[in-house]
MINULO-739010 format. One record per residue: x, y, z of N, C-alpha, C in turn; residue number from 0; residue in one letter. Coordinates in steps of 0.1 Angstrom, whole numbers. Layout:
# residues N
REC    n_u    n_v    n_w   ca_u   ca_v   ca_w    c_u    c_v    c_w    n  res
REC      X      Y      Z      X      Y      Z      X      Y      Z  NUM    A
...
***
This chain:
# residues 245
REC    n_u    n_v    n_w   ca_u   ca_v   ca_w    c_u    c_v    c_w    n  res
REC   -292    -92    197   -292   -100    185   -278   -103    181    0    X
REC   -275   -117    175   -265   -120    173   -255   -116    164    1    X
REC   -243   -107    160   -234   -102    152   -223   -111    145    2    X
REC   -226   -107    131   -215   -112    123   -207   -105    114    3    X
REC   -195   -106    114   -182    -98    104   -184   -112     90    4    X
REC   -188   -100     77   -180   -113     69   -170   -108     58    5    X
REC   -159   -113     56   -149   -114     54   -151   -112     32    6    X
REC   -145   -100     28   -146   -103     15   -134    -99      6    7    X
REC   -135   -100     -6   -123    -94    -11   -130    -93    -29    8    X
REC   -126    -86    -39   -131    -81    -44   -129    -75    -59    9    X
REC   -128    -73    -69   -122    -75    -85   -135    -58    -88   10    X
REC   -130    -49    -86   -140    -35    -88   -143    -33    -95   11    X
REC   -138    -33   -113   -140    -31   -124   -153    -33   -127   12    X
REC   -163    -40   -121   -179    -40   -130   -185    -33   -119   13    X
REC   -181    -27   -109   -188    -15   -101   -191     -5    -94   14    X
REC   -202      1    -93   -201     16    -91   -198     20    -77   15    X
REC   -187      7    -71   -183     12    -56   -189      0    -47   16    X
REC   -182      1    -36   -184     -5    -23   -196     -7    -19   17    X
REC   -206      6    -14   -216     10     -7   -226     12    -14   18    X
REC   -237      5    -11   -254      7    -20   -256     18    -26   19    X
REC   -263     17    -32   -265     29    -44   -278     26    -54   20    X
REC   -289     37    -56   -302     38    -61   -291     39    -72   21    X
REC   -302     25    -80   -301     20    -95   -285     20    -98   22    X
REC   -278     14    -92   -264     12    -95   -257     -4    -90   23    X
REC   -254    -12    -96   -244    -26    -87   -236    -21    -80   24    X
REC   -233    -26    -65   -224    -21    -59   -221    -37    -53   25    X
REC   -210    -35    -43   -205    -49    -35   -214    -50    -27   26    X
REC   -219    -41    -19   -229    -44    -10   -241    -51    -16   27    X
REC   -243    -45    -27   -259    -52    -31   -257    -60    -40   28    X
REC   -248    -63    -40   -246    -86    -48   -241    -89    -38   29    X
REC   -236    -87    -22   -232    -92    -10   -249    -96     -6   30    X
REC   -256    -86     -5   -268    -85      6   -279    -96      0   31    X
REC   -273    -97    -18   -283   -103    -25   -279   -118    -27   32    X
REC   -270   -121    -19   -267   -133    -20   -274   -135     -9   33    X
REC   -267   -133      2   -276   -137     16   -281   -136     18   34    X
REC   -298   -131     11   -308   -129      9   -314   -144      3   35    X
REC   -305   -147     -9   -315   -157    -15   -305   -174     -3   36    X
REC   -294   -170      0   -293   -179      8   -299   -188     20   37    X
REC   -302   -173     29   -308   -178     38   -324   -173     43   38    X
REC   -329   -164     29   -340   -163     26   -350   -154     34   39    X
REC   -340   -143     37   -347   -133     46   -334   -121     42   40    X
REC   -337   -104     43   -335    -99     40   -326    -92     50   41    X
REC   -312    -89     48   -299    -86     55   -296    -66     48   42    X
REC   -293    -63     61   -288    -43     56   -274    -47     65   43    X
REC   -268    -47     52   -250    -48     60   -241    -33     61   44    X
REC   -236    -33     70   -229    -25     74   -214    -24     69   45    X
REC   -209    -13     57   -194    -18     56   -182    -12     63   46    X
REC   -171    -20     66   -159     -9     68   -153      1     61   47    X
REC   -148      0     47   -143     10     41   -148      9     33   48    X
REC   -155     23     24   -160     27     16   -151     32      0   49    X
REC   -149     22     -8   -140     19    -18   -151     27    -29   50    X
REC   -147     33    -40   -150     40    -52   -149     33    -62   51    X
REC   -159     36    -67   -157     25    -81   -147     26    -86   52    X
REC   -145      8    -93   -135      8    -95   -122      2    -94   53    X
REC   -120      8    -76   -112      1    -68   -114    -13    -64   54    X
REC   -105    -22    -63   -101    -36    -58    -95    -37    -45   55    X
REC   -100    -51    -39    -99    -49    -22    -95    -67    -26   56    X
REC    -85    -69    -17    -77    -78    -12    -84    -80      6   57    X
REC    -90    -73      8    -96    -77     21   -106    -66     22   58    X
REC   -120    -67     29   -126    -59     31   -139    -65     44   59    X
REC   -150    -59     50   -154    -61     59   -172    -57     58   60    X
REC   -182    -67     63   -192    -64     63   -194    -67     78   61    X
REC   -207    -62     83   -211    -69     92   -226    -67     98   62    X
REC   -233    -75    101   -252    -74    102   -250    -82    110   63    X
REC   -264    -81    116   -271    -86    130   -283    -97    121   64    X
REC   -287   -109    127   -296   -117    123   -296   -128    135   65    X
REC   -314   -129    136   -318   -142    149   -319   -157    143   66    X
REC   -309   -154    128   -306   -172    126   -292   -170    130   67    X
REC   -295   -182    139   -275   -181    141   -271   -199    135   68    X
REC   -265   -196    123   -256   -210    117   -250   -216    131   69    X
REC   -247   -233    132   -240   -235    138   -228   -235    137   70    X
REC   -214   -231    141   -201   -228    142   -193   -237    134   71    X
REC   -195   -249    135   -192   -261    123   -197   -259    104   72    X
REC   -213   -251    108   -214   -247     93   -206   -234     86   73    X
REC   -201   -229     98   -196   -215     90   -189   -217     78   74    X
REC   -175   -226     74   -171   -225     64   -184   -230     53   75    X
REC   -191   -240     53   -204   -246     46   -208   -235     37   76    X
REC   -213   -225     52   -222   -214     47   -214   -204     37   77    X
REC   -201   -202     39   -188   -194     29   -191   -199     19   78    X
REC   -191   -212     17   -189   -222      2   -203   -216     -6   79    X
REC   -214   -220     -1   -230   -216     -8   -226   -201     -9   80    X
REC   -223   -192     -1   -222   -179     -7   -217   -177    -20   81    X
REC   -202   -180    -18   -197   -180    -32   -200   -189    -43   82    X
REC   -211   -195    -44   -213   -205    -53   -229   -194    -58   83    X
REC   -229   -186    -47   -240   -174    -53   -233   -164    -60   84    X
REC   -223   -156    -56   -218   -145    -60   -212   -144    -71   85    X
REC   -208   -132    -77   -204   -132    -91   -188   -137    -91   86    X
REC   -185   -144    -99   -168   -148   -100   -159   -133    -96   87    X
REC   -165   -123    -97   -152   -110    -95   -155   -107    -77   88    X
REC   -165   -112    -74   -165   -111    -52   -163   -123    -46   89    X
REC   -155   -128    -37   -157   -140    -27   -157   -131    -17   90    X
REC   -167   -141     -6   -164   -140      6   -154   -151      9   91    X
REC   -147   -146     19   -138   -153     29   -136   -159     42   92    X
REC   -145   -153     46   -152   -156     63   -162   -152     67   93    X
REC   -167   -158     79   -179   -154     86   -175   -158     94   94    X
REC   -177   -147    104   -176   -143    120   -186   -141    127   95    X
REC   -182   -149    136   -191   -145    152   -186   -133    160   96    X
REC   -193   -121    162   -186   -111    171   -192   -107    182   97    X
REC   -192   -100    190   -199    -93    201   -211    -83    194   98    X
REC   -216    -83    203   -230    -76    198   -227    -60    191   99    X
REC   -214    -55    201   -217    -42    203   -202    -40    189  100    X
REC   -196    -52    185   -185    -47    175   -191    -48    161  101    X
REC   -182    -35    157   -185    -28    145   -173    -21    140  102    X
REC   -176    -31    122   -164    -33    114   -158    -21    109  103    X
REC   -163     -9    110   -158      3    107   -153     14    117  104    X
REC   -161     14    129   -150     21    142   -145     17    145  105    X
REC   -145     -2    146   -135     -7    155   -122    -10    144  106    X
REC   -121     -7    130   -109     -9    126    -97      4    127  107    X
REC    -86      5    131    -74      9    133    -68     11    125  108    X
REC    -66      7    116    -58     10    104    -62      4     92  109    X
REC    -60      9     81    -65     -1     69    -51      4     60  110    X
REC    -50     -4     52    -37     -7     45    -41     -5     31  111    X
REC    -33      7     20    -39      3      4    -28      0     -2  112    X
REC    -28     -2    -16    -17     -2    -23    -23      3    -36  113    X
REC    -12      9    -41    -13     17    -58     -6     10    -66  114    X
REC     -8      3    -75      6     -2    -83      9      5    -95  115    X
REC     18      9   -101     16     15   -116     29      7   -122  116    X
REC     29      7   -136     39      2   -143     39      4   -158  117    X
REC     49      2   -162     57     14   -169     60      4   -187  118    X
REC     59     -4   -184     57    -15   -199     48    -20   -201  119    X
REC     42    -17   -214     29    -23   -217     25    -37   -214  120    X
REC     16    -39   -208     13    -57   -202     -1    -55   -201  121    X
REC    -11    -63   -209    -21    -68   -212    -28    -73   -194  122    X
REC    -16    -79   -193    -21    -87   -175    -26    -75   -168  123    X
REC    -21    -64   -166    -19    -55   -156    -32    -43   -159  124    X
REC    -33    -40   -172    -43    -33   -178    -53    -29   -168  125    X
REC    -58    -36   -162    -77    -31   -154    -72    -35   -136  126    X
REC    -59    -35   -130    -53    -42   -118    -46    -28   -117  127    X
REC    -39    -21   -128    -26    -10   -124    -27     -2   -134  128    X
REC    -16     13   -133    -20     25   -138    -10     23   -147  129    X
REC    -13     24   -162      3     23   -172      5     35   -176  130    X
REC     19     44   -169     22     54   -168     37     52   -177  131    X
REC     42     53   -192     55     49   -193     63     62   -196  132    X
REC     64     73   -184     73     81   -183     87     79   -174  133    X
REC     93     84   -177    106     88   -171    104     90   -154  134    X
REC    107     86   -143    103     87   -130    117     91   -124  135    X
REC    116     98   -115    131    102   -104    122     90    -93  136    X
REC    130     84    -91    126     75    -78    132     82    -65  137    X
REC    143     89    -69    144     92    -57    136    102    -46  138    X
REC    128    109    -57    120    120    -53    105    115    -50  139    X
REC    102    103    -51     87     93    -50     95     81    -35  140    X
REC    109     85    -33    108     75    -20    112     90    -10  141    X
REC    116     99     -8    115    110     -3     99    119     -1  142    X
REC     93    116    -13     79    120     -8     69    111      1  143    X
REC     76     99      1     68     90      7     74     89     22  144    X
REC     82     88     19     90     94     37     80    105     41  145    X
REC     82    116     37     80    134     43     59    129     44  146    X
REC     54    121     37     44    120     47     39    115     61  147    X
REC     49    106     62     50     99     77     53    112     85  148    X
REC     59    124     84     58    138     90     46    143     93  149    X
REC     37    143     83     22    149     82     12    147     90  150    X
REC      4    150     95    -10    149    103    -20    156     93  151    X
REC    -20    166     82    -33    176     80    -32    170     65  152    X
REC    -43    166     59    -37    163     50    -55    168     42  153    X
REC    -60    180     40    -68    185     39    -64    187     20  154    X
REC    -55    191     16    -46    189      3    -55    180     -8  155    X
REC    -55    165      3    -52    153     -6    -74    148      0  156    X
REC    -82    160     -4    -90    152      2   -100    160     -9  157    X
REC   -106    157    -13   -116    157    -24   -127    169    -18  158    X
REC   -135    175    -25   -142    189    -21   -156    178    -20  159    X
REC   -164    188    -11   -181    183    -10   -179    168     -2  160    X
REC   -168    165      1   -167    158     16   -171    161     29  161    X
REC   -180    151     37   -188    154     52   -177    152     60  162    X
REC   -168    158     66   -156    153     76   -157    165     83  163    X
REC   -153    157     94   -153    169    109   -138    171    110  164    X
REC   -127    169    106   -114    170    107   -105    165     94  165    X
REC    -98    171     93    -86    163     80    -74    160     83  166    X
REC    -73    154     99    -65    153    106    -66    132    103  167    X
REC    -50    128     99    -50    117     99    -38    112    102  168    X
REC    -35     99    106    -21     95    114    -13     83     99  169    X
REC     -6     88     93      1     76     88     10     65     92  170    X
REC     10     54     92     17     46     98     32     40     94  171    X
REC     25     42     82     35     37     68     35     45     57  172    X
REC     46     50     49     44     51     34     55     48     25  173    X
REC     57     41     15     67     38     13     66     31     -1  174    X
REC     74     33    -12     72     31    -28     83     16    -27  175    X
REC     72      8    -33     87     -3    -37     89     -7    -51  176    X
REC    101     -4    -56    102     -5    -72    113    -14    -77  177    X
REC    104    -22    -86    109    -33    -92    110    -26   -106  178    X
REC    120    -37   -115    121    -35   -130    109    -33   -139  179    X
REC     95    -40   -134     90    -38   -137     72    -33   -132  180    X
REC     73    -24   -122     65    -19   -119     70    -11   -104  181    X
REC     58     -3    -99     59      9    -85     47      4    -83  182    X
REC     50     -2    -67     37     -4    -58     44      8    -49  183    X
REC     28     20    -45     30     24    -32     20     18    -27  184    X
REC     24     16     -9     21     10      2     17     20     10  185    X
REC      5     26     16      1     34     27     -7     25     35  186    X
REC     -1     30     49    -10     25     62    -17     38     75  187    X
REC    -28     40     72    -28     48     84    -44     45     89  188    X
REC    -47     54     98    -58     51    109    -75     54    101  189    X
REC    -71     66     94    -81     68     85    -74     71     67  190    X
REC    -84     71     58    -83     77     49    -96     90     48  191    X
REC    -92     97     40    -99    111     37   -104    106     21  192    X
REC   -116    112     16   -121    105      9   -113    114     -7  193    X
REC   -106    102    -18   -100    105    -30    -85    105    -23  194    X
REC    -84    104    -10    -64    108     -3    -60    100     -8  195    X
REC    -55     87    -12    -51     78    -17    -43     87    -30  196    X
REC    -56     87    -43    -55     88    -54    -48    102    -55  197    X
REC    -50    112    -46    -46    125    -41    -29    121    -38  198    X
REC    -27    116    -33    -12    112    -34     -6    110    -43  199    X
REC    -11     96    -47      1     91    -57      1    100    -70  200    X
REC    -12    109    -73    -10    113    -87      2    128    -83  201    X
REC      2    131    -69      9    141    -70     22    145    -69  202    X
REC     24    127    -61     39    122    -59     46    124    -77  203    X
REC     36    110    -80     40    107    -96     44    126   -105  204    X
REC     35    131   -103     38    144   -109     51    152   -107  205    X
REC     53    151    -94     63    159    -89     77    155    -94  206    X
REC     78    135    -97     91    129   -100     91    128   -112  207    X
REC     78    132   -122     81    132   -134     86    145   -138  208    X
REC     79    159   -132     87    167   -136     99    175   -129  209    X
REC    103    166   -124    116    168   -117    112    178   -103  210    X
REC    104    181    -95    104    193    -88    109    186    -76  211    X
REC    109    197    -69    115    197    -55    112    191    -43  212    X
REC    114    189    -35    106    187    -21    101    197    -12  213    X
REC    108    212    -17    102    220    -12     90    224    -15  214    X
REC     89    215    -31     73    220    -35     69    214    -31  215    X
REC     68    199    -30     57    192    -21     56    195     -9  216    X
REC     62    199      0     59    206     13     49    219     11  217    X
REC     55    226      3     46    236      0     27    234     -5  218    X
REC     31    223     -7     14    213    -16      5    211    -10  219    X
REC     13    205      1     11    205     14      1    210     23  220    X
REC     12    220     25      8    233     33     -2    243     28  221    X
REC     -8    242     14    -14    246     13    -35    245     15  222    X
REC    -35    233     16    -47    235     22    -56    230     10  223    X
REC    -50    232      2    -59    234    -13    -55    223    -19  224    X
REC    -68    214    -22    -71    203    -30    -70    208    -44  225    X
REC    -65    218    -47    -64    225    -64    -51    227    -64  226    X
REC    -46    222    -57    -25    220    -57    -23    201    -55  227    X
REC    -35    198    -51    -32    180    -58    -31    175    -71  228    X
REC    -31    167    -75    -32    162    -86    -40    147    -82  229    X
REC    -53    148    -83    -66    131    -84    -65    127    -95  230    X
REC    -54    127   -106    -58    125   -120    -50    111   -127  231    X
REC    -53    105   -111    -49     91   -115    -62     80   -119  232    X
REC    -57     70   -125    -73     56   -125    -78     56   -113  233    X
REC    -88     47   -109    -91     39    -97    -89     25    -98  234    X
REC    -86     21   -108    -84      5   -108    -67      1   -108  235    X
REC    -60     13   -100    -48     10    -96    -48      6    -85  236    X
REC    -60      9    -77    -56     12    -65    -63     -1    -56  237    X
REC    -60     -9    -48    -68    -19    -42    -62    -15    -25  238    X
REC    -75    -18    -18    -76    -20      0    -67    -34      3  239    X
REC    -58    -30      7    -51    -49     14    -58    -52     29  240    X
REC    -55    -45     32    -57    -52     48    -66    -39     56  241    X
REC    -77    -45     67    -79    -39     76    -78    -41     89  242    X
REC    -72    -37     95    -64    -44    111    -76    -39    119  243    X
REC    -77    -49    130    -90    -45    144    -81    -46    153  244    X
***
């Protein structure tokens, strides 16, 4: 049966996450419920990353099997009707033809997030970024973002009552970029562990606000224990950019 990737991106604030959910809005089910009334038969899509309510995605990935196959000339067509279905806070972006056997979540490599937080009150930024207006050591938030490109175990930064067979993960990137008026961090690696993201930055942020060391964060580390993180950041800082195949 024929396979399709379709391409979305995504504004999180009115939902309870990525992934279907009994009696809850999710992206999947105003995704499935479009293409449902579209092309008038009933679609179970498969996603790549599984975002938490909340979170915003700059790129994200579905993908289902169906025996109507659009012609290749309508694909953009069929993009347009979608989003003239969907709610103004989801577009789709593409629709892809793929091989039978690819699939948007083992076959991605890396996925890419960003956290932004910022430090002056701005109305714009409110429900996009985390308004934190304390005192920050930057130097100790671009040193902690270094010393995890060191890491592989990152069991620390991973949320309890998680199904994972390993807490072993490869970072590719980490790195804080700070403007006058705001901190994006930038992580790239092969997996995420489920809350690692938010497991980071609130513990980075912690550490540079109260001046500590980098021997503590090593130590944070090393210990194993998700009760030496700090998750006690928003989720609507945090958005998915990219997922590389």
């Amino acid at each position: 049966m024929p396979r399709f990737f379709i391409e979305v991106a995504y504004k999180g604030t009115n939902y309870a996450g990525f992934q279907r959910q009994d009696n809850a809005i999710t992206i999947q089910s105003e995704v499935e419920k479009a293409l449902k009334i579209y092309f008038r038969q009933d679609f179970l899509l498969t996603g790549s990353s599984r975002t938490d309510a909340g979170v915003h995605a700059r790129q994200n990935f579905f993908h289902f099997d169906t025996d109507f196959v659009p012609l290749q000339e309508n694909y953009s067509r069929t993009v347009y009707h979608l989003n003239a279905i969907l709610p103004p806070d989801i577009v789709a972006r593409a629709l892809l033809p793929v091989a039978p056997e690819a699939h948007c979540r083992f076959d991605a490599v890396s996925r890419t997030y960003h956290y932004t937080v910022y430090q002056r009150k701005d109305p714009f930024l409110a429900d996009t970024a985390f308004y934190y207006p304390y005192r920050i050591n930057t130097e100790i938030l671009d040193a902690a973002a270094s010393e995890l490109r060191n890491q592989t175990d990152f069991e620390t930064f991973s949320k309890k009552n998680t199904q994972v067979f390993t807490f072993q993960c490869s970072i590719l990137s980490s790195e804080w970029t700070i403007t006058p008026d705001r901190l994006i961090y930038s992580v790239t690696a092969n997996r995420f562990l489920r809350g690692m993201v938010k497991g980071l930055v609130g513990t980075m942020l912690k550490l540079a606000t109260r001046g500590e060391t980098m021997d503590r964060f090593r130590e944070i580390i090393g210990s194993h224990n998700p009760a030496q993180a700090n998750f006690a950041v928003p989720s609507h800082g945090l958005c998915l950019q990219r997922v590389s195949f």
